[in-house]
N, C-alpha and C positions, 0 to 999 in steps of 0.2 A: 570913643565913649564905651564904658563897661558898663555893665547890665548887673547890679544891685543883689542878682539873687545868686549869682554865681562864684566859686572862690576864685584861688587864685592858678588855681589845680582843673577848672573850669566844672567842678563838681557843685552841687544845688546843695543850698542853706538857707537858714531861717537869717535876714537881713538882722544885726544887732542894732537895738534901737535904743540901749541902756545911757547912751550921752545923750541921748536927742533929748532938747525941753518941750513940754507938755506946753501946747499952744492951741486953742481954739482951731477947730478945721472944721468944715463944711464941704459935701459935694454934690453935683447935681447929674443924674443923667437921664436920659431918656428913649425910648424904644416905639417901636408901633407894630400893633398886628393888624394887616391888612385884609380883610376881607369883601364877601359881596352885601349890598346893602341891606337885602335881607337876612342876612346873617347879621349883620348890621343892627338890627332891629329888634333881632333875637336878642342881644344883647342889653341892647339898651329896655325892653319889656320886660326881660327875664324869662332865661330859655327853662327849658324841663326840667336842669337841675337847680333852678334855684338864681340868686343872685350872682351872675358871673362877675361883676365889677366888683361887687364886695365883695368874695371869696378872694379875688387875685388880688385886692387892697392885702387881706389878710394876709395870702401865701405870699407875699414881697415881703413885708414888714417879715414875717418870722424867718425869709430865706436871708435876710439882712444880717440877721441879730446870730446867726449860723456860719457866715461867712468863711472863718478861716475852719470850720470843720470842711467843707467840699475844696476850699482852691487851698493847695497842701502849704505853700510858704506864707500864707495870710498870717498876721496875729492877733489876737482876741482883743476886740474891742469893746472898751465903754462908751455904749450908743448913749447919747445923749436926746436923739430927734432922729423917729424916723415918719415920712410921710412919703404918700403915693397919690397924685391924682390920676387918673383913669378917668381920660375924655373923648367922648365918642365924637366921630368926625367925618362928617357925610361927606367932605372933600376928599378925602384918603380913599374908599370909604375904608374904616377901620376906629381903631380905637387907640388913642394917642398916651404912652403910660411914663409920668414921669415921677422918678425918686428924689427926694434931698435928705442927705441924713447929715448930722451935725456931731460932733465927739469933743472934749476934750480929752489930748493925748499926746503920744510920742509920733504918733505916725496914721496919715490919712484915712479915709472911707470912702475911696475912688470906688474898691474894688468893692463895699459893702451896696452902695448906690449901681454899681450894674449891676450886681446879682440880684438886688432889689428889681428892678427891670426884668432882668431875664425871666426871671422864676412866676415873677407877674403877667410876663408874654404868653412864656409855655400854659400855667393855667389857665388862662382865655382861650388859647388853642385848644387842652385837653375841656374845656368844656362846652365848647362849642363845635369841636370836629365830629360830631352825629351830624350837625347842620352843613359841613362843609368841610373837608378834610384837605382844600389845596391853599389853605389861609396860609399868608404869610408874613413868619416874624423878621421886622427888620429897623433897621438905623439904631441897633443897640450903639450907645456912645456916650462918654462924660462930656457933658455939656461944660461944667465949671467947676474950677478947686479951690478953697481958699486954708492957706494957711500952712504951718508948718517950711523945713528949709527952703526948698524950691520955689516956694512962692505961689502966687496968685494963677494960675489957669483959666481959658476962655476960648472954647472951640469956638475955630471961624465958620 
């Protein structure tokens, strides 16, 4: 199997997407930051600085729509849908963050929906680490793909 971003020279490129048809895609993934319950709670009350879940709702959606300016072979997409739920979950304990973002296009938003995640994880961290600085961010992963050549995706 060869690896999409590389020539033939084994040097890094932007994949050409000028053949590919513009097809409906869709992706979903999701992340959690783990914390302690009372930190927990900071959360979900609203800690000192304000709204943690809706600021990282915010900082995902705009790290989405940014995408190929930080990861350098991405290419700019027509976001058509992006949403973030951000669900606190006493079982973890932590707070459970997931993306789906939707595009008509040449080529997916796998990579727009982790960032979406990541960038939602990290703000939760950066606004709650006064309360607890050994939280941890984890299970960043695409959940599901749809669309485009390769077809349908579905983490097991």
């Amino acid at each position: 199997m060869s690896l999409t971003h590389f020539d033939q020279q084994g040097q890094a490129h932007m994949v050409d997407i000028s053949d590919k048809s513009v097809t409906d895609r869709e992706a979903v993934a999701e992340g959690v930051v783990l914390m302690r319950p009372e930190t927990l709670a900071l959360a979900e009350g609203g800690a000192a600085k304000g709204d943690v879940l809706g600021v990282a709702r915010i900082a995902g959606i705009m790290a989405a729509k940014r995408t190929s300016d930080l990861i350098p072979l991405c290419h700019p997409l027509p976001i058509t849908r992006v949403a973030l739920d951000l669900v606190p979950d006493a079982d973890l304990p932590g707070i459970r963050v997931t993306a789906r973002l939707r595009t008509a296009g040449k080529t997916g938003v796998e990579m727009e929906a982790l960032t979406a995640v990541s960038v939602a994880c990290l703000t939760i961290y950066d606004m709650l680490k006064a309360a607890e600085k050994d939280m941890r961010i984890d299970g960043i992963r695409l959940l599901r793909k749809s669309g485009g050549k390769s077809g349908d995706y579905e983490a097991k």
